[in-house]
C-alpha atoms as one frame of an Amber mdcrd trajectory, in Angstrom:
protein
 -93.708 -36.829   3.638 -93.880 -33.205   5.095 -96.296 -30.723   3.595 -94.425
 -29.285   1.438 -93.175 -32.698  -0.160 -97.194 -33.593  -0.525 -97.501 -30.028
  -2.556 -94.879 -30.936  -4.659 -96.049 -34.445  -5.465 -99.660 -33.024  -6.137
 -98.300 -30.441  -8.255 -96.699 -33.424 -10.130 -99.770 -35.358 -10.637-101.793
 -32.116 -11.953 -99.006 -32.224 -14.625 -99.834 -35.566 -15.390-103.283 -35.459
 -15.803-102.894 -32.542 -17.878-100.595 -34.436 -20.077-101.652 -37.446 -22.831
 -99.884 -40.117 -21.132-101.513 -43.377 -22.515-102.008 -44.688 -19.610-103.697
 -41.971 -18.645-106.367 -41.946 -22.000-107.158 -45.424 -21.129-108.218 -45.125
 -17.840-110.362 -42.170 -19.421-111.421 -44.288 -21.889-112.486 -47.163 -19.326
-114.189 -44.758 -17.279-116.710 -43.569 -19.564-116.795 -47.384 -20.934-118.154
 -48.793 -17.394-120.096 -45.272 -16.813-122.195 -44.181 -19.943-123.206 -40.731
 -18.050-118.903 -39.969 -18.160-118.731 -38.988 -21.456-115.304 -37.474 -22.866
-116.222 -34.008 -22.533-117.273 -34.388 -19.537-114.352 -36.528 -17.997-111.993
 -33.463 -19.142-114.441 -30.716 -17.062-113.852 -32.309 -14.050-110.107 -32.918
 -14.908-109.515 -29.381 -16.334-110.936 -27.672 -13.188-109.288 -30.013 -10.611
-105.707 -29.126 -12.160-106.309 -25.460 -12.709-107.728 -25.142  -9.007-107.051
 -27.825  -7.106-103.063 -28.651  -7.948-101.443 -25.806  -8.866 -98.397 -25.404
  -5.900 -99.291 -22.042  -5.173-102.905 -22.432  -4.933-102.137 -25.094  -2.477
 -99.581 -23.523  -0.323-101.895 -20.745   0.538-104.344 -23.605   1.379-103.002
 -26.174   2.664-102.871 -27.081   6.251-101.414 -30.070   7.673-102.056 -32.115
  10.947 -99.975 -32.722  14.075-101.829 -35.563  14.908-102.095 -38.041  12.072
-104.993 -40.403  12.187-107.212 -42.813   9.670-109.880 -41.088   7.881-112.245
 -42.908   6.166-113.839 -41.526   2.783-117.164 -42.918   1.580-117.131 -41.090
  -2.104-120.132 -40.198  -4.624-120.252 -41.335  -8.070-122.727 -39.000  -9.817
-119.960 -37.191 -11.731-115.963 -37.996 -12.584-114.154 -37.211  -9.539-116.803
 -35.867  -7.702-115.106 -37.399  -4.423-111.207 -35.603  -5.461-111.233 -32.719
  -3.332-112.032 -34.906  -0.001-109.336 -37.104  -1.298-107.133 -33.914  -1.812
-107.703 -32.577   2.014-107.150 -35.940   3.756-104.053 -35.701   1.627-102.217
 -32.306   2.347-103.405 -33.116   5.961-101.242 -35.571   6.251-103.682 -38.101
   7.470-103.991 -41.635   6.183-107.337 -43.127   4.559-109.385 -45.715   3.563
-111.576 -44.784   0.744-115.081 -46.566  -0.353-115.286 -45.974  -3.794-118.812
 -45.643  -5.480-118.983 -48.453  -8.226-120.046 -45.714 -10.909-116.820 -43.477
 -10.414-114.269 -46.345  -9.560-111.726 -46.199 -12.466-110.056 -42.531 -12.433
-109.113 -41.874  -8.568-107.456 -45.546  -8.432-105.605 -44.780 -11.570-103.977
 -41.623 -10.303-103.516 -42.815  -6.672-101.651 -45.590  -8.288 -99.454 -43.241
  -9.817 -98.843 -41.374  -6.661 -97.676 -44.501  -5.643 -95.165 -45.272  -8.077
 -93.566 -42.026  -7.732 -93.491 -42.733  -3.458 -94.103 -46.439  -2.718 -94.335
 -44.900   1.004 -97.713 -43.898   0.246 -99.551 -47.239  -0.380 -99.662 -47.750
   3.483-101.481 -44.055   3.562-103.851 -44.152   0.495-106.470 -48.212   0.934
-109.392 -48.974  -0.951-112.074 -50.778   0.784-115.206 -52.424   0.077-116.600
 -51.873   3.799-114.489 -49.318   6.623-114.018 -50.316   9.658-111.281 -49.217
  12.492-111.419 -45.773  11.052-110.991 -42.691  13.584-112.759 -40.521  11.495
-115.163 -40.338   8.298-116.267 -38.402   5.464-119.644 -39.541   3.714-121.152
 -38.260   0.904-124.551 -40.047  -0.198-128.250 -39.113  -0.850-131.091 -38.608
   1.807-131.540 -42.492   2.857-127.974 -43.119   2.854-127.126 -40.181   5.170
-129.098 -41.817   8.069-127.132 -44.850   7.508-124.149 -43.255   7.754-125.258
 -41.206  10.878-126.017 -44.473  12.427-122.636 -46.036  11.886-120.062 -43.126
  11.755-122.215 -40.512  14.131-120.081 -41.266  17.297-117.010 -40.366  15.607
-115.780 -37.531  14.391-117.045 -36.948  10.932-119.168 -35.178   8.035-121.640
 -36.458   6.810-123.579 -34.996   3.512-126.532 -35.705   1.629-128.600 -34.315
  -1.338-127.955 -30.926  -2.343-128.616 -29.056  -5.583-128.380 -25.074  -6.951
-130.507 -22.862  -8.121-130.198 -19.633 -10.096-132.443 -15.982  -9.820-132.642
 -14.069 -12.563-133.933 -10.709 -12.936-134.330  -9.937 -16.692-131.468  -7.959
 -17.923-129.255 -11.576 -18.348-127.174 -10.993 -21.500-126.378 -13.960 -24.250
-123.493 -14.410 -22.930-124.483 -14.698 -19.350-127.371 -17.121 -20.579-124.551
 -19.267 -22.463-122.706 -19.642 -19.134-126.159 -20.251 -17.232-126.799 -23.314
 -19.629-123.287 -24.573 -18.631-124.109 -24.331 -14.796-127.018 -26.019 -16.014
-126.618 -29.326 -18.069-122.707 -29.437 -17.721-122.389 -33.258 -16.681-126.002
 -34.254 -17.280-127.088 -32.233 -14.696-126.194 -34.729 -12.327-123.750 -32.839
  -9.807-125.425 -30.964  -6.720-123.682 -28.174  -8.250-125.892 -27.945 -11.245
-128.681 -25.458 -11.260-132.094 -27.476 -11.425-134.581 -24.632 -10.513-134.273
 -21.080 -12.178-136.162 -18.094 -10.257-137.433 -15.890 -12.237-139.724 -12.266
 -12.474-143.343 -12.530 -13.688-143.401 -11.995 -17.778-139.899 -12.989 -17.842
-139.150 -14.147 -21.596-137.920 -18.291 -21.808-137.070 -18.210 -25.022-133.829
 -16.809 -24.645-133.108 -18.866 -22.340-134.369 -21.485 -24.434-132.048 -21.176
 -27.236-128.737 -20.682 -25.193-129.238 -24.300 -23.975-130.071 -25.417 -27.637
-125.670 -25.545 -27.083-126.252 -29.064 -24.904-128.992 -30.535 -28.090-126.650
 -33.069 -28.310-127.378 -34.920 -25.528-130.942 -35.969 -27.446-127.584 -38.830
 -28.965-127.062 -40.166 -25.612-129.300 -42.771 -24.957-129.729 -42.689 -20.682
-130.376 -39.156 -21.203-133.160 -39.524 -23.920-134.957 -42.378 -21.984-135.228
 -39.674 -19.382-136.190 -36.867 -21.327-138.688 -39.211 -22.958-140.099 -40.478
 -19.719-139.862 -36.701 -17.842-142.192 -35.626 -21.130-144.698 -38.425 -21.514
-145.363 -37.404 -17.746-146.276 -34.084 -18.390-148.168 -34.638 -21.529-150.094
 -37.382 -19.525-151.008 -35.063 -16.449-151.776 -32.212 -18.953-148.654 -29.820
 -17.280-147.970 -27.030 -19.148-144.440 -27.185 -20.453-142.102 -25.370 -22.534
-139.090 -27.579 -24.426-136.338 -27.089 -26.905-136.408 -30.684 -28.102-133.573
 -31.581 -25.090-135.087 -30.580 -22.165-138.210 -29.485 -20.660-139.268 -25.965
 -18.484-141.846 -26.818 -15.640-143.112 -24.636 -13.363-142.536 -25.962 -10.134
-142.304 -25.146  -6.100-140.275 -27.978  -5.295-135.913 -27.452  -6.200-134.973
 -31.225  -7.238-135.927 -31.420 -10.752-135.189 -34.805 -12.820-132.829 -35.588
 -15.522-134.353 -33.733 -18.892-136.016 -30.938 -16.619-135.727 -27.341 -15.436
-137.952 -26.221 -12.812-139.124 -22.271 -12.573-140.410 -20.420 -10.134-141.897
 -16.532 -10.732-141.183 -13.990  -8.145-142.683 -10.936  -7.881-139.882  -8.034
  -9.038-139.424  -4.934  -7.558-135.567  -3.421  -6.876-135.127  -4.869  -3.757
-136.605  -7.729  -4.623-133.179  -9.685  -5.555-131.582  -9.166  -2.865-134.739
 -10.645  -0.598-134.709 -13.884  -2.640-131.047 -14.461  -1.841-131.368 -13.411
   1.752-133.948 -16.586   1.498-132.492 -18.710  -0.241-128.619 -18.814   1.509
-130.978 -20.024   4.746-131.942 -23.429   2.703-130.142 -26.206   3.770-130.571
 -27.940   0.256-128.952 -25.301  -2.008-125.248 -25.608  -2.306-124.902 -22.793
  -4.820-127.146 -19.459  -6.069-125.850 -17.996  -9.640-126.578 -14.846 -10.665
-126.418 -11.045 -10.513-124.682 -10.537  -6.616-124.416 -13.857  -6.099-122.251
 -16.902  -7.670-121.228 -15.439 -11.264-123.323 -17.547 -14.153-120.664 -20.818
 -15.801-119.074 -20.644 -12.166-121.065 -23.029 -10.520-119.383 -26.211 -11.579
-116.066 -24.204 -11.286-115.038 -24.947  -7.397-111.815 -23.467  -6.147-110.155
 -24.760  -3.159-112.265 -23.492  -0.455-115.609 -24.043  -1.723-116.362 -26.923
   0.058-119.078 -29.347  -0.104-122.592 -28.058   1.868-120.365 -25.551   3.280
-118.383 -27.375   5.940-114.496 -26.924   5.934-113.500 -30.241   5.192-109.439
 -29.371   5.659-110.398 -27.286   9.149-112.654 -30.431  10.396-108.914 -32.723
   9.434-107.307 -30.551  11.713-108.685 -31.072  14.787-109.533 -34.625  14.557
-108.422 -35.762  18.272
């Protein structure tokens, strides 16, 4: 296939997972049946975005750049959200390169569905698109994994080419003057897919005296999740903590406000942080936090707009490293 070919076929599969094919709802259904934490809702977020900015033609002719030197890239993908590992999937794709993908076992259902659909539209493309248990013979690799798993991959795939990614999470600063509708879209950036994806905000800056209750009752929207049971058992466990260790807290009744210096905050938990406001003081706590290596995105006033954070286009990639421009020049 030539580039434009690839475009056409991915335009074709963002029509079909737009669509209610049935064989598309099962494999929905199966998804969230093997993974509790993919709920419906959730399972449509991730599809919704990836076919309103990730497979629209023109979107991905403006994009899109494809290799003169086709090799095997291997992909070892995340599982902490549905899909998580499509858009490295995508840019080996338009490349033009072939891969081997590890699949995580919590996110194994969807991308094999839709890959198999790719190849019954071009049988050509089962020799370019393998799932593997274990990659080997690969000339270059992708990894996406926590911490401990990013020194394992350094020590296997270091002396190829490759990227290699590990625990990141987002943060928001606030200054005061949020509106209710800002703070609706903040509680999306929030607790949209459990809070799980290192897109999701899990520390909130904030000025001294700033008011939580607002803030409080715009993620009142996500109460629901007090019904899903791995969520609760966290919640529960995250509270009986604090209560136990005497931490002041604030809560809603689905999930808990700590104050806290540290920017990886559990399941059922907001950290916050006060600053010290003046005017300029904004713009120094960005200036700061862009230099951190562990945040992947700041929302807020001048920075990532609030409900955009779990929104990616095409070019935001993963800790900042231009996956499709690394595919390119892969000797």
């Amino acid at each position: 296939m030539n580039l434009r070919q690839r475009i056409e076929m991915l335009g074709r599969l963002g029509d079909y997972m737009a669509s209610a094919d049935p064989a598309w709802v099962s494999a929905k259904e199966r998804a969230f049946a093997l993974n509790p934490w993919f709920v419906p809702a959730f399972i449509e977020q991730s599809v919704d975005n990836i076919v309103r900015q990730y497979l629209q033609p023109a979107l991905l002719e403006a994009w899109a750049a494809e290799t003169v030197n086709p090799r095997n890239v291997g992909v070892v993908m995340a599982g902490n959200i549905p899909l998580v590992g499509f858009h490295d999937f995508l840019c080996v794709f338009v490349s033009g390169h072939r891969q081997t993908i590890k699949l995580s076992s919590k996110d194994n259902v969807l991308l094999p569905h839709l890959v198999g659909r790719l190849t019954e539209w071009a049988p050509g493309l089962k020799e370019t698109i393998v799932f593997a248990e274990v990659l080997k013979g690969c000339d270059a690799y992708i990894a996406t994994g926590s911490g401990n798993s990013s020194r394992y991959f350094e020590y296997y795939f270091g002396r190829y080419p490759s990227i290699i990614r590990r625990n990141r999470t987002s943060v928001a600063l606030l200054d005061g003057t949020e509106t209710p509708g800002e703070l609706d879209q903040l509680a999306d950036d929030i607790q949209l897919y459990f809070g799980l994806g290192c897109r999701n905000v899990t520390k909130v800056y904030v000025p001294g005296g700033y008011d939580f209750l607002p803030l409080l009752h715009a993620l009142r929207r996500y109460a629901w999740f007090f019904d899903h049971h791995k969520y609760r058992n966290n919640y529960d466990y995250q509270l009986a903590s604090y209560l136990m260790n005497s931490r002041f807290y604030m809560t809603n009744d689905s999930i808990v406000l700590l104050e806290q210096k540290e920017l990886f905050s559990p399941i059922g938990t907001l950290y916050y942080e006060f600053y010290k406001y003046d005017a300029a003081a904004p713009a120094r706590m960005r200036e700061s936090l862009e230099g951190n290596t562990d945040i992947q995105c700041i929302a807020g006033h001048g920075a990532l707009p609030f409900g955009a954070a779990q929104k990616p286009l095409l070019g935001d990639y993963a800790d900042g490293v231009d996956t499709l421009a690394f595919l390119t020049r892969i000797p």
